[in-house]
C-alpha positions in Angstrom: 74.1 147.0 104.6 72.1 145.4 107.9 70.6 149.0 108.8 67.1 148.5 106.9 67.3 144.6 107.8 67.3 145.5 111.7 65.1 148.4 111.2 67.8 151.0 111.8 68.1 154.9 110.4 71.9 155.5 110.8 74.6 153.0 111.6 74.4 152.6 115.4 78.5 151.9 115.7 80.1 154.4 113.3 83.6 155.2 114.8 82.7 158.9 114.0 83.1 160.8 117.6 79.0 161.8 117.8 77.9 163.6 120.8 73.9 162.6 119.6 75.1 159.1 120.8 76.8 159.5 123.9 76.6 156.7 126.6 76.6 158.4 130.0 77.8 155.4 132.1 79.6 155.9 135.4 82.7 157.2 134.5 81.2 159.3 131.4 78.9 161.1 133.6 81.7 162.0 136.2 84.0 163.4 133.5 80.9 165.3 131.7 80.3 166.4 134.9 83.6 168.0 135.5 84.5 169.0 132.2 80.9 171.5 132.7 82.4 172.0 135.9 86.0 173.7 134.7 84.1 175.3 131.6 82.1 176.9 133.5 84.0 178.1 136.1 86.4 179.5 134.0 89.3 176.6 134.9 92.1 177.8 132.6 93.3 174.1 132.7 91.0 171.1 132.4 92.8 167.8 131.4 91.1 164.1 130.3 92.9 161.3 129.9 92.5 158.1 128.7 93.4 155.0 126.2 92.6 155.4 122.4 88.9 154.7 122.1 87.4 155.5 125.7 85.5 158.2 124.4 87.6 161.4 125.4 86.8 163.1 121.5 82.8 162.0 122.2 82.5 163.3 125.6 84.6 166.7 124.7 82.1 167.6 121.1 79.3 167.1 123.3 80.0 169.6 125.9 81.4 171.9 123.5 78.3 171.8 121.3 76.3 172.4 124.3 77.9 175.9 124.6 79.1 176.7 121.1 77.1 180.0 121.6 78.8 181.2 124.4 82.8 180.0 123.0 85.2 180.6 119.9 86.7 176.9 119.8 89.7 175.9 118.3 90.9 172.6 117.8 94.7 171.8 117.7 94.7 167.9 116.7 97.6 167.3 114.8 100.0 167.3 117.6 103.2 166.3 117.4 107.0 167.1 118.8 108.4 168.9 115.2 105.5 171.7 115.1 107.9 174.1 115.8 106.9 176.8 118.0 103.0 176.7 119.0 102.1 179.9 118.7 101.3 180.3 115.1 99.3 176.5 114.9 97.1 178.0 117.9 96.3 181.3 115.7 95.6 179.0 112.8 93.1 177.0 115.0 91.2 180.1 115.6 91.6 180.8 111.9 94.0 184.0 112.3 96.7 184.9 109.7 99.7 185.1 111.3 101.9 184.3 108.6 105.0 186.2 108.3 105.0 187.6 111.6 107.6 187.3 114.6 107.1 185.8 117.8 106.1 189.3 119.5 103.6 189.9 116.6 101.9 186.6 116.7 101.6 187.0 120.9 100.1 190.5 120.7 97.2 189.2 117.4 96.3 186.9 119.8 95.9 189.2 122.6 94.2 191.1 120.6 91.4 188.4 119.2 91.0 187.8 123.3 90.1 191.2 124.2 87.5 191.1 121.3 86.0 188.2 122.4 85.8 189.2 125.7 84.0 192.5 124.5 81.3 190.2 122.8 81.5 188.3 126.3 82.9 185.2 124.8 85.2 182.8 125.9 88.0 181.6 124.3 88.8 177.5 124.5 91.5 175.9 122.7 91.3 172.3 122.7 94.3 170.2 122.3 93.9 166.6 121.3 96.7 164.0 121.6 98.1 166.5 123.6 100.8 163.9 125.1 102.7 164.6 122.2 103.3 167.8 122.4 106.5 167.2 124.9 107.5 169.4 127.9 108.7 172.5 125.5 105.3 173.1 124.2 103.4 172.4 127.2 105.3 175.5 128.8 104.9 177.4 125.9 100.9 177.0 126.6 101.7 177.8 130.2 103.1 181.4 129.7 100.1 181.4 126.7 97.9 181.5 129.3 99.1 184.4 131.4 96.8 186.3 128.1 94.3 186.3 131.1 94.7 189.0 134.1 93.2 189.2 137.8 90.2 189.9 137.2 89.2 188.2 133.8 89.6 184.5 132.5 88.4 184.6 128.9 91.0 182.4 127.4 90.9 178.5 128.7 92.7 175.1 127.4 91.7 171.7 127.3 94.3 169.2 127.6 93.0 165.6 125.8 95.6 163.0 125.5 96.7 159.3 126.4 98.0 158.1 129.7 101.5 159.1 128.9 99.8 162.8 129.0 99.6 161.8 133.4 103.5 161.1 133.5 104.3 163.7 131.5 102.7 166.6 134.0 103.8 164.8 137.1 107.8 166.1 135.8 109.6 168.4 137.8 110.1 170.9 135.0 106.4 170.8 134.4 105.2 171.7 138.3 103.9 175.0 137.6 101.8 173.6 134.7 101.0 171.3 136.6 99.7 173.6 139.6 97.4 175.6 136.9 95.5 172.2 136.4 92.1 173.1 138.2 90.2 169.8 136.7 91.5 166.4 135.6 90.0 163.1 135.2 91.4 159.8 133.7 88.4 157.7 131.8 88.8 153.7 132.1 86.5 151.4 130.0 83.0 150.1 130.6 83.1 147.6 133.0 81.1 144.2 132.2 77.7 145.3 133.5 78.3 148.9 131.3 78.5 147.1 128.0 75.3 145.8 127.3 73.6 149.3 128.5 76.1 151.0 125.7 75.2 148.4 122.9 71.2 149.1 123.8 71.9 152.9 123.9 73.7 152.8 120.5 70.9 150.6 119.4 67.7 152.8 120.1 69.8 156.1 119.0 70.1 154.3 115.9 66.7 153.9 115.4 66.2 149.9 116.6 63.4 149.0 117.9 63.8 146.1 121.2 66.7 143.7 121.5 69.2 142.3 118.9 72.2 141.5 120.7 71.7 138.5 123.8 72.9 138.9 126.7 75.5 136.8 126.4 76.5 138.1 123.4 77.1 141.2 125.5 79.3 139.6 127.7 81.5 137.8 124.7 81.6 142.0 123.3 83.1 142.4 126.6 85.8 139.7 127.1 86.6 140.5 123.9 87.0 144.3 124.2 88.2 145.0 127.6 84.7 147.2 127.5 87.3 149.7 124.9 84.3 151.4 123.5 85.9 151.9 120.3 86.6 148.3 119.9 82.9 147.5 121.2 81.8 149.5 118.6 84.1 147.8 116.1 82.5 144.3 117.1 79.1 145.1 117.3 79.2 146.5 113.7 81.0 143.2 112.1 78.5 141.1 114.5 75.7 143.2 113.1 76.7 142.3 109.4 77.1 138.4 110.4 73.9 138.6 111.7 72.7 140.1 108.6 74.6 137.6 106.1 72.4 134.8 108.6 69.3 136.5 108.2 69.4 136.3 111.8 67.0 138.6 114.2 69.2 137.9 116.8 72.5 138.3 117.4 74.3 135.7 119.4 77.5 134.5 121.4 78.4 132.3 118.8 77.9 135.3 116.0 79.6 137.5 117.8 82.7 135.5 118.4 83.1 134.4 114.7 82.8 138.1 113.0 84.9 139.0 115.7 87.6 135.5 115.3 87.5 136.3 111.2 88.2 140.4 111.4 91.2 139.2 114.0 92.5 137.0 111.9 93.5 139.9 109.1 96.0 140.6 112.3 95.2 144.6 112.7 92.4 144.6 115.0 93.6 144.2 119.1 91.0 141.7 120.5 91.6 139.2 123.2 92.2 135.8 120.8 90.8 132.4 122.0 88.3 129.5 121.4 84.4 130.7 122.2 84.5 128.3 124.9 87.5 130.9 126.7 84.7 133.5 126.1 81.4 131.8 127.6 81.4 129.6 130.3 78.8 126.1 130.0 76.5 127.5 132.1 76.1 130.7 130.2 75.5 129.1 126.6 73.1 127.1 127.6 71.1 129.8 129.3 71.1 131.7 126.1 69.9 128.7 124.3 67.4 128.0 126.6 66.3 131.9 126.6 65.7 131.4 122.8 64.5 128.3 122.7 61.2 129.9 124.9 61.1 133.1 123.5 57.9 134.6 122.7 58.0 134.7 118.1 56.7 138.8 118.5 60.3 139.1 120.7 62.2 137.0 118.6 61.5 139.1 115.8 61.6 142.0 117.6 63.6 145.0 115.8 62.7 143.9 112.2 60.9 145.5 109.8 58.0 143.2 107.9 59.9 143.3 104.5 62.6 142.1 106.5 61.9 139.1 108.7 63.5 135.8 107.8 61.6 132.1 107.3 62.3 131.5 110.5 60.0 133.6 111.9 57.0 130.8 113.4 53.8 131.4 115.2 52.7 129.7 118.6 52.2 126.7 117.1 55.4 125.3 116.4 56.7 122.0 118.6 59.4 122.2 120.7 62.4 120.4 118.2 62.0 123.5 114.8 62.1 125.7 118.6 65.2 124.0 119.9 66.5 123.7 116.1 66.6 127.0 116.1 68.1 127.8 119.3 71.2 125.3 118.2 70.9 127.6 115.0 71.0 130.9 116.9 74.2 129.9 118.8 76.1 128.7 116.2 75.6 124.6 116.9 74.6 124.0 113.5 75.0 120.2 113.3 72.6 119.9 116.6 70.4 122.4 114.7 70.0 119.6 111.7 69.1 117.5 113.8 66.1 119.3 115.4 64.9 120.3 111.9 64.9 117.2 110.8 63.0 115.8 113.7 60.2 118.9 113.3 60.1 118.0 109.6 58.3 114.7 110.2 55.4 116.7 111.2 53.7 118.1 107.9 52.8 121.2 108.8 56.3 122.2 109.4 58.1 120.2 106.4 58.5 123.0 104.2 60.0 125.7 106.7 62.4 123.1 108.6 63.8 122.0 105.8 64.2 125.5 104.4 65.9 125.7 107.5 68.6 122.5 107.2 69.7 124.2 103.8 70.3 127.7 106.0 72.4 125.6 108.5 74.2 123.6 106.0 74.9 127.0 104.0 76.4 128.1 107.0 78.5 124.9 107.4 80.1 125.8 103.8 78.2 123.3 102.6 77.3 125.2 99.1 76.4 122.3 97.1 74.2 120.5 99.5 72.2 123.6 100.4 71.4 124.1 97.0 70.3 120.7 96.3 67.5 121.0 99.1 66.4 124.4 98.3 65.9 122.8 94.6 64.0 119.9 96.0 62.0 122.2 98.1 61.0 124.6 95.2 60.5 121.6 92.5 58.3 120.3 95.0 55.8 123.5 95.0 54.7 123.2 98.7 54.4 125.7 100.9 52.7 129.1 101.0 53.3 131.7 98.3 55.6 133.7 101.0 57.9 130.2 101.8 58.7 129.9 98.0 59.4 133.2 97.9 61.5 132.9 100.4 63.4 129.8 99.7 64.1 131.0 95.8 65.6 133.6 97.0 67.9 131.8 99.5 68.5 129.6 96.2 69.8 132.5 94.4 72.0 133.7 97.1 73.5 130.0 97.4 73.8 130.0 93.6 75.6 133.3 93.5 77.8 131.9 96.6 78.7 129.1 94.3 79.6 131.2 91.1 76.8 130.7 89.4 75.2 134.4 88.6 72.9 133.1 85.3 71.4 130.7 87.6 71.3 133.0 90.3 69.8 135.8 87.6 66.8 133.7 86.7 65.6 133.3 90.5 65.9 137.1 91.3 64.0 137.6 87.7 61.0 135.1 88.8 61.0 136.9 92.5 60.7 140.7 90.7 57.9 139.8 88.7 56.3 138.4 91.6 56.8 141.4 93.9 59.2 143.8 93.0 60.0 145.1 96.3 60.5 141.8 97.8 64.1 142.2 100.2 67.1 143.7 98.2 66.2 141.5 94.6 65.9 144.5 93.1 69.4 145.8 93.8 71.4 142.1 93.0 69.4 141.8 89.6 70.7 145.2 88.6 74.5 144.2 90.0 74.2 140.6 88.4 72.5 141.8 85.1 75.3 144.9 84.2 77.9 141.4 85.1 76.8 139.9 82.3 77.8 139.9 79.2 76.0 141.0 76.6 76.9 138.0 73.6 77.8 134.8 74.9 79.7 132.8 72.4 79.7 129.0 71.9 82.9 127.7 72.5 83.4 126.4 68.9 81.9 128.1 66.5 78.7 126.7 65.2 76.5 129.0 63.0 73.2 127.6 64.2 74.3 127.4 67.6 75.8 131.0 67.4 72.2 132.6 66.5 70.4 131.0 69.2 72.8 132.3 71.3 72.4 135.7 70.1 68.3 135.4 70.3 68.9 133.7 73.9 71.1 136.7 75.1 68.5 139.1 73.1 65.6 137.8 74.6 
């Protein structure tokens, strides 16, 4: 939805695991480090730890795509206590039939699909995610799995990812000569505060963006929100992203940040740290991101966006300082402050038209539906402005119009835009949703046989 709006190729903050978009921070680059480190070597035990959504899964593909030419992988994920026993799930990782045979039989396959390997000088690595849930049974089972290798060869390795419990669970007495096979282990922790705004930019370029989108303090409300739990960053950044899209807004803010973040908590499934924006960013802090874009340069302010895709409020030098501060109040979510600086900048005629575009975008964001209309109607009756600025306002009229359930009104702005410029932002798309809404008769309420064939010629036509 916001990817061709912010210029983006791919979603920057999928939840898919994608080694293209790993974020080497500290921590990440220690545990790629030794995770290369016990591949390489041959460790036939290398265990990673951390909590859901550190990256374990991310860190883990990339490595192993990095030397899928040299290793047969296999991949036991669905881990849980009732598997049974574990030798025929690790065959069926490797994809070998071992159905219908006996212990002794499934033990001597896999022997036998090791000394292949080995023969093409492969390595075998089993992977075993969510591996705390295996219990102390199976994790001796893998133990004597292990003794496949002899002296003087090492073709078959594991790799133990799994949760903190995994830690606990090795450090029991039964589990001591598990435990002494370990040769690697390392326990990932989230990104600290000064690690999240480097991820968020990282994600951002891989995706394609081009300069800044997310402020600084934004960054740090991602982070007091999160705990720096990348999977959760990425959660926010994506809703913030959408916000900030719904706004029109090149920039992503504090203030946007905290409400797509406050509205997705509120369903009650996802785990963010709850409180007031205030709990998030301190005095000090909200005004220096006001301030920072209050006297941004417009080429950085707009930075990231595509030119189909910049919103009205994009201004050259000339603008005063109240549309500037108007739109910092706008930026961080201070919307009644932001009227007020609009209105202020609309005394001066050469920035009428764009401020008070500008007061219906803040009182739209209010909720204030009705209102928002009414100025964007008062704006277009009264036909000033550049081509571009009624363009623009028309179609924040529609979009007001459709917010207000009013699709036929809606219909007949996107209609005038297309046959303007067809291309012009997504008008294309919402006439063809809006226009397959409608039906195709529309019937008088009572039946009147003159009103009834103008209707028919209206809907026709």
């Amino acid at each position: 939805m916001y990817e061709s709006f912010y210029g983006f190729r791919t979603n920057p903050f999928s939840l898919i695991p994608d080694p293209r978009f790993l974020f080497l921070g500290t921590q990440h680059k220690t545990a790629l480090n030794l995770l290369e480190y016990g591949l390489f070597n041959r460790a036939i035990f290398t265990v990673i730890t951390g909590e859901p959504g550190t990256g374990k899964t991310t860190l883990l593909n990339a490595i192993l795509e990095q030397s899928q030419h040299e290793v047969s992988l296999g991949v036991l994920s669905h881990t849980h206590a009732g598997l049974g026993s574990l030798m025929p799930w690790v065959l069926m990782a490797f994809g070998l039939d071992g159905k219908g045979m006996d212990s002794v039989e499934l033990f001597k396959t896999f022997a036998a699909f090791i000394s292949r390997e080995h023969e093409r000088q492969r390595r075998v690595v089993l992977v075993v995610d969510e591996a705390q849930n295996l219990g102390a049974a199976m994790l001796e089972e893998l133990r004597l799995l292990s003794n496949v290798n002899d002296g003087r060869r090492q073709p078959f390795q594991i790799i133990l990812s799994g949760q903190p419990a995994l830690r606990g669970l090795l450090q029991r007495g039964e589990l001591i000569q598990f435990a002494q096979r370990i040769s690697v282990d390392y326990h990932l922790k989230p990104f600290g505060e000064e690690e999240v705004p480097a991820y968020i930019a990282h994600r951002l370029a891989m995706a394609g963006g081009a300069g800044r989108i997310f402020t600084d303090q934004a960054c740090l409300v991602v982070h007091r929100l999160t705990s720096g739990n990348a999977r959760l960053v990425n959660q926010v950044c994506d809703v913030s992203l959408a916000y900030g899209y719904a706004e029109q807004s090149p920039w992503v803010t504090a203030g946007i940040v905290w409400r797509a973040a406050n509205d997705r908590r509120a369903g009650g499934i996802l785990p963010i740290a709850p409180g007031p924006l205030t709990d998030m960013l301190t005095a000090e802090e909200a005004a220096a991101e006001q301030h920072r874009l209050a006297v941004m340069p417009p080429t950085e302010r707009s930075a990231g966006l595509n030119n189909k895709t910049k919103t009205p409020a994009a201004v050259s030098k000339g603008l005063g300082a109240s549309y500037e501060n108007g739109l910092a109040f706008k930026q961080a979510g201070s919307y009644k402050q932001a009227i007020e600086s609009f209105e202020q900048a609309a005394a001066d005629a050469t920035q009428e038209v764009r401020a008070t575009s500008q007061v219906a975008l803040c009182l739209y964001a209010m909720g204030r539906h009705e209102e928002a209309a009414r100025s964007l109607t008062m704006l277009l009756e009264g036909r000033q402005g550049t081509e571009l600025e009624l363009r623009d306002i028309r179609y924040f009229l529609g979009r007001v119009l459709e917010s207000l359930g009013k699709p036929r009104e809606a219909l007949a702005h996107y209609r005038i835009i297309h046959s303007q410029k067809s291309e012009f932002r997504d008008v294309t798309s919402r006439l063809s949703r809006l226009s397959s809404a409608q039906p195709f008769f529309s019937f008088p309420p009572l039946f009147e046989p003159r009103a009834w064939i103008k209707g028919i010629v209206r809907n026709c036509l």
